[in-house]
N, C-alpha and C positions, 0 to 999 in steps of 0.2 A: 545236244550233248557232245563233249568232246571225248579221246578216246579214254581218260582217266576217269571220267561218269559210266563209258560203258564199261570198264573193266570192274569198277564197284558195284554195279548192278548186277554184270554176272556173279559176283562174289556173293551181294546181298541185298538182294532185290529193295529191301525193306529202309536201308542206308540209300540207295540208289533212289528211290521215288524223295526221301526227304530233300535230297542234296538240288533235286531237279524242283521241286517244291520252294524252297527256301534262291534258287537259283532264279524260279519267274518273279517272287516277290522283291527280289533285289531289282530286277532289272524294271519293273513296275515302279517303283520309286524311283530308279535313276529317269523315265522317261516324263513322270509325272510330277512330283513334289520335290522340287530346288529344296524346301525349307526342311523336308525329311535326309537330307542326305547326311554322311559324316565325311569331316576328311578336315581340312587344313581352316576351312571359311569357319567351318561350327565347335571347331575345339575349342571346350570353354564352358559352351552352351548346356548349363545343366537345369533340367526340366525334372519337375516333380508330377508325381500322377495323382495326389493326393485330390481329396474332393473339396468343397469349398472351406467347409467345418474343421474339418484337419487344419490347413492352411491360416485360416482366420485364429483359432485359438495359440497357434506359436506366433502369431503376430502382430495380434489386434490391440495388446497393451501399449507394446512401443509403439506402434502407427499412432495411435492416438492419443500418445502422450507426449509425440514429436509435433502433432498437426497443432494440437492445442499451442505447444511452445510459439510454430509461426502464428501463429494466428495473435497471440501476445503480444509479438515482436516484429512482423512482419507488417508492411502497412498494406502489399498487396494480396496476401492470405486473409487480414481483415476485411480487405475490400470484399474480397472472392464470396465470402461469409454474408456480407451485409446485403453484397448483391439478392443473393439467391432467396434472403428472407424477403426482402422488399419484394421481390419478383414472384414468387409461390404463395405469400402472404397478404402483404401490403396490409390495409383496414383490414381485411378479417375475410375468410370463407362463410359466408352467412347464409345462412338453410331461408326456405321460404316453404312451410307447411303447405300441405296438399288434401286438406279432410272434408266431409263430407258437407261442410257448410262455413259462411265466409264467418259466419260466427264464431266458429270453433278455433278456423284459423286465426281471428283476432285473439282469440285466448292464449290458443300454444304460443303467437308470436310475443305475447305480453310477458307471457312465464320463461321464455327462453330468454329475451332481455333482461329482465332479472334475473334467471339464473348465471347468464354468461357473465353478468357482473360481479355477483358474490360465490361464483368457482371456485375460484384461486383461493387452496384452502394457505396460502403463505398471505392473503390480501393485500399483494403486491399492481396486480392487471386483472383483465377481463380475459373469456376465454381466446377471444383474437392478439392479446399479448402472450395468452399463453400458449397460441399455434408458431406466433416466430420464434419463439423460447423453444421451443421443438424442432424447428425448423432449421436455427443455429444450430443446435446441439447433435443435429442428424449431418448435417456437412462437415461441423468441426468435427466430432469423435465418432462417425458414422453410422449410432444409433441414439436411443433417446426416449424415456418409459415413463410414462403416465399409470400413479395408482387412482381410481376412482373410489373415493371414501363417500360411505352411508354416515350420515350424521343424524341424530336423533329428535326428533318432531321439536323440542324445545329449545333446538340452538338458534332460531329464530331465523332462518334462510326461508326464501319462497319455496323453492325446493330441495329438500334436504339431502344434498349431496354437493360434494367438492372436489376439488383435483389437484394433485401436486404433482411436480414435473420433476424426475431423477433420473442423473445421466445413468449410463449405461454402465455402469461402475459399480453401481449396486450389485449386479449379476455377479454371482458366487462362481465362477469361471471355474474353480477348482473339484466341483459336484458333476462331474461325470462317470456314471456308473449305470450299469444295467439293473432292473425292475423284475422281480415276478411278475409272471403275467403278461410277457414280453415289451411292457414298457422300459424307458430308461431315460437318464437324465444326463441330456451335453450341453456344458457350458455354462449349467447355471438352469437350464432350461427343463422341464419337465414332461415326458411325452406317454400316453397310454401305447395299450398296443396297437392300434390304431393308426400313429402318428402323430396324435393331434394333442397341442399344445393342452394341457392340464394346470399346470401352477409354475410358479417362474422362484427361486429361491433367491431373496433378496438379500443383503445387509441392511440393519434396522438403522446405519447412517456410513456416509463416503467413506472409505477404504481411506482414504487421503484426507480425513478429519483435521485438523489439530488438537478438535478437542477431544480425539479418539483416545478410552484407554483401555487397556488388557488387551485380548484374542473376542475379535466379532467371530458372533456366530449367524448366518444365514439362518433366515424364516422360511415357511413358504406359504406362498400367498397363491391363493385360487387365479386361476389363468382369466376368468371373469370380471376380474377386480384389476388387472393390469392392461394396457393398450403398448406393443413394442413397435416401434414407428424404425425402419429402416427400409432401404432399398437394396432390394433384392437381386443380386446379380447373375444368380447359378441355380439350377436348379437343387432343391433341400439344404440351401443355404438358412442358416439359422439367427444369426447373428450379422450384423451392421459393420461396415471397413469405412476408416475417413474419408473422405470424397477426395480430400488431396494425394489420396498413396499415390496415385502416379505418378504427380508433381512434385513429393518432399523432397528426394535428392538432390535434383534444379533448382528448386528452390531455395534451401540451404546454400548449395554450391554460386547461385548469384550474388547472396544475401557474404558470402565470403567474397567473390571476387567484387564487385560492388566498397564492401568496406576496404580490401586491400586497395583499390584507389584510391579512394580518400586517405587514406593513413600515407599512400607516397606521395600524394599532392600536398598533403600539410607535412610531411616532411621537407619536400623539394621546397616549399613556400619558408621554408624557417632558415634552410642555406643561404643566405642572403651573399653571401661571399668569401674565397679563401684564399687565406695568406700562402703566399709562395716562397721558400726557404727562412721562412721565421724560425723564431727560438723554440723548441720541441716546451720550453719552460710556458708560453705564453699561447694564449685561445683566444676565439674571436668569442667565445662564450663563457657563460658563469660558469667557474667549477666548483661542485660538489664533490668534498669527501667524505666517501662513504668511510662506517663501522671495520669494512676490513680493508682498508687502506686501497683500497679501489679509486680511482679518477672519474668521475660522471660528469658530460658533459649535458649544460641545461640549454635548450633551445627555446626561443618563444616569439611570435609572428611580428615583423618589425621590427628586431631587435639592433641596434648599431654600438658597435662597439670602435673605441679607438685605438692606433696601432702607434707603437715608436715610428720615430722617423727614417726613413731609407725602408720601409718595409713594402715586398708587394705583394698586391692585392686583384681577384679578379674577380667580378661578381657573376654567379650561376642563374640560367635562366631556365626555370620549368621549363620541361620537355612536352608541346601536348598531347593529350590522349587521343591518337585518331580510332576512330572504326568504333570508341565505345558504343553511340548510342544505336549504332546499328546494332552490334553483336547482342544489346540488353535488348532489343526490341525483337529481333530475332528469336531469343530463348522464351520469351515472355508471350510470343506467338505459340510456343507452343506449350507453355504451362497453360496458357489460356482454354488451348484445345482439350487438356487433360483434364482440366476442371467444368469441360461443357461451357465453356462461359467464350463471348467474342474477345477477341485482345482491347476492344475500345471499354468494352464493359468493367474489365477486369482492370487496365491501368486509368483508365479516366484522361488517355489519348487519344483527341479526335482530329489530331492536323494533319493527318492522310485522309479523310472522309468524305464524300459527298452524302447528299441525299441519296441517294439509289444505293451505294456499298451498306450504307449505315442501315438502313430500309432492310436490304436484302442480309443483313445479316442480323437482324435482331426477328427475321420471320424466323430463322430456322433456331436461336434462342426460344422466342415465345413457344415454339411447336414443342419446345423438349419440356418447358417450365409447365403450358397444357396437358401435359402427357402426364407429369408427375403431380401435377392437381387433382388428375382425374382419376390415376391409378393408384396411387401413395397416399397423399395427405388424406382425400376422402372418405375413398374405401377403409384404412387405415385406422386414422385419428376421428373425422369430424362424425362418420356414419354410427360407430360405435360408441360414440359419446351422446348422440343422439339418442339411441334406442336406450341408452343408462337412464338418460334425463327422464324420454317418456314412460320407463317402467319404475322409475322411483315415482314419479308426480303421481301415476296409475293406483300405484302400492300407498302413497300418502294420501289417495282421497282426491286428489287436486283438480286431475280432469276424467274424464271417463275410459272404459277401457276399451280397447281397439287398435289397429293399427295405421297410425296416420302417416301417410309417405310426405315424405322432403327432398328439394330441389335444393341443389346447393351453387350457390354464384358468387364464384372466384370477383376477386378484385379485377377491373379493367386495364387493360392497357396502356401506359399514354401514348399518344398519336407524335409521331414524328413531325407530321404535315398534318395538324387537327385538320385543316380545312378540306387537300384532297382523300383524308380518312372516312373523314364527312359524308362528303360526296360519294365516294366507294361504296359507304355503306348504302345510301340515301337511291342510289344506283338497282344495289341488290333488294332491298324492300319493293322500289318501285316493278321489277321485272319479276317479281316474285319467288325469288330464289333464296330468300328469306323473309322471316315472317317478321313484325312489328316485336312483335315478345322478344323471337330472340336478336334483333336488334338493340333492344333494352337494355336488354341481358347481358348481353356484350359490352356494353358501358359501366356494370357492375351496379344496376338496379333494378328494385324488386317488381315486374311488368306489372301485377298486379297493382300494386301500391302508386306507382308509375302514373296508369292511365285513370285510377280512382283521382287523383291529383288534375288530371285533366280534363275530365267530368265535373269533375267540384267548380274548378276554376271556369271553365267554360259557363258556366250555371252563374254564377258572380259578374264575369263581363258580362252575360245576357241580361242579365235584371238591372245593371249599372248603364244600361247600351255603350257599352263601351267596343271598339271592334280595333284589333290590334293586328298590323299588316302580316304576323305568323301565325293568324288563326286561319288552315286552310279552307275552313267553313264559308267565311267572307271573302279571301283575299286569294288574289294568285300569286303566284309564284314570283314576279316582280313587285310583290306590297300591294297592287294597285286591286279598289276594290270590286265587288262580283256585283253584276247587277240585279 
């Protein structure tokens, strides 16, 4: 304390303890957080305290109606998009029943192939075209809503139930209000007292129709009947942000400076040459006169023009562009970071790579794409579509009642080096640090179905005597066979 703290504290004790208060947490911030301080470096820096929801409703329209624009118009926005479904997607997330006999399971797997086919109540795809369809539509506008319709025993479906996919645009954004009973409804969104999701108020078609006419009115539809697929960032976050918000600014801003090069290199390219002390009357190019007696000069690539005699002339040489493809390669590292995605993945430039950089950077990809397989799309989308399936087929009679668990197995990988993946894997089977199933499994097939195929087959060479140098029953490890 110096001596203007103790003369305030004899004054007033009460003033005196605040000042000496508010004095340790200043100086607890100057010793500890650079990033909490004020003064010259953070003028500017204006930070809101808002919670996720606040945030997202003042800006989830524009975000995602800028993301969609790149992604139109941008060829590496589309990229970024196509990646992410092929990678979380590919062929399909596909369940493998778990019940109480291989019978039963032959049946649910018969009923789900048929169902998955005749889902799509638009009969556009199957339900694994209708997972990348989700999939896109959750990275482009960073949500993406599934209604589940009951259709009636006589529409002629194995399982009478369907699925339509609606962006996130249907959500009546403007229905925020508090509930008797201490529910209420943000964003569109519907909550008991509780918390927990109830009904979701829909538009009965896109806000952005053409064939839209008059004032839509929001429905609402049972929270049971809807599936809202996004990634969650915060906690009691409600609603889905584009995957690009980080990246839209850069992005734009290259997709500007980008064409501003070109437009001065086909500028520079059409100067082919210029007259020096000619007649102000004479151009080396076509002139156009405009409606208000305006002079326009016409440029066009090649152009030659001839000059009176005694005139001079010097021809212009583009200027080149140094430092561009660093500076684009540069910013595109780091859109690439903002979008989760590696810079090779995302521009489809690989003449900095070896095996090992490209290796070691699509592990720590795969681990994030893992990660959202197994916490987002399934949990999510495939789990919940699942338990519809089995309690409509239940409710139609089709199979029995109970609950039968599923295994769900992501698409596989591909192998950079199939051979030493091979091997890697082939490694871990043999020392037992993985089992044959989920070696299988990892490949994106069903173990079951799998090793039934190699039973069968094994049974076929046997009665054939046929012995083939990879059956390790006969042969070892070099072809050669067992005696």
């Amino acid at each position: 304390m110096n001596l203007f703290d103790h003369l305030v504290s004899a004054i007033s004790p009460e003033r005196g303890l605040r000042r000496l208060r508010a004095r340790s947490a200043m100086e607890v911030l100057r010793r500890e957080y650079d990033g909490a301080k004020t003064g010259r470096r953070t003028d500017g820096w204006i930070t809101a305290g808002s919670d996720a929801n606040a945030e997202i409703s003042r800006a989830s329209s524009r975000l995602r109606n800028r993301a969609r624009d790149l992604v139109r118009n941008n060829p590496f926005a589309a990229k970024a998009v196509i990646t992410y479904a092929a990678s979380m997607v590919g062929s399909g997330i596909r369940p493998r029943p778990k019940a109480d006999s291989k019978a039963l399971d032959t049946r649910i797997t018969g009923l789900w192939e048929d169902f998955s086919n005749q889902c799509d109540a638009d009969s556009r795809t199957n339900f694994y075209g209708l997972q990348t369809l989700m999939v896109r539509s959750m990275v482009e506008s960073g949500e993406c809503l599934l209604q589940m319709i009951n259709r009636p025993a006589s529409s002629g479906l194995t399982v009478p139930l369907q699925l339509r996919v609606l962006e996130g645009d249907h959500l009546d954004s403007s229905r925020d209000r508090i509930l008797p009973g201490g529910g209420l409804i943000q964003q569109g969104i519907e909550f008991d007292g509780f918390g927990s999701r109830v009904a979701y108020w829909l538009y009965p078609q896109h806000p952005g129709s053409a064939n839209m006419t008059g004032l839509l009115q929001s429905i609402r539809v049972p929270a049971s009947d809807i599936i809202h697929l996004f990634d969650r960032m915060r906690p009691g976050q409600n609603r889905g942000v584009t995957w690009f918000a980080p990246a839209l600014l850069r992005m734009r801003d290259l997709d500007d400076y980008d064409e501003a090069e070109l437009i001065r290199k086909k500028i520079e390219a059409c100067f082919v040459g210029f007259v020096i002390n000619a007649d102000p009357g004479q151009s080396l190019t076509q002139v156009k006169q405009e409606a208000d007696e305006k002079r326009v000069e016409l440029f066009e690539p090649g152009m030659v023009s001839y000059l009176p005699p005694g005139k001079d002339i010097r021809f212009g040489s583009p200027a080149p562009t140094s430092g561009y493809v660093e500076y684009m390669r540069w910013h595109f590292h780091a859109v690439s970071a903002a979008m989760g995605l590696t810079y090779e993945l995302l521009t489809g430039d690989l003449s900095q790579v070896n095996y090992s950089s490209l290796r070691a950077g699509l592990i720590e990809f795969r681990r994030r794409i893992d990660a959202m397989q197994r916490q987002l799309l399934i949990p999510q989308l495939c789990i919940p579509v699942w338990n519809r399936f089995l309690t409509t087929a239940q409710a139609a009679g089709i199979v029995g009642s109970g609950t039968i668990r599923t295994q769900w197995t992501p698409p596989r990988f591909e192998a950079v080096d199939p051979q030493k993946d091979t091997m890697g894997e082939i490694l871990l089977i043999r020392a037992g640090l993985m089992s044959l199933a989920e070696g299988i499994a990892r490949q994106g097939y069903d173990p079951d179905v799998v090793t039934a195929e190699f039973a069968e087959m094994n049974k076929v060479l046997d009665q054939l005597g046929l012995v083939l140098d990879t059956d390790p029953r006969k042969s070892t490890r070099n072809g050669q066979q067992k005696a």
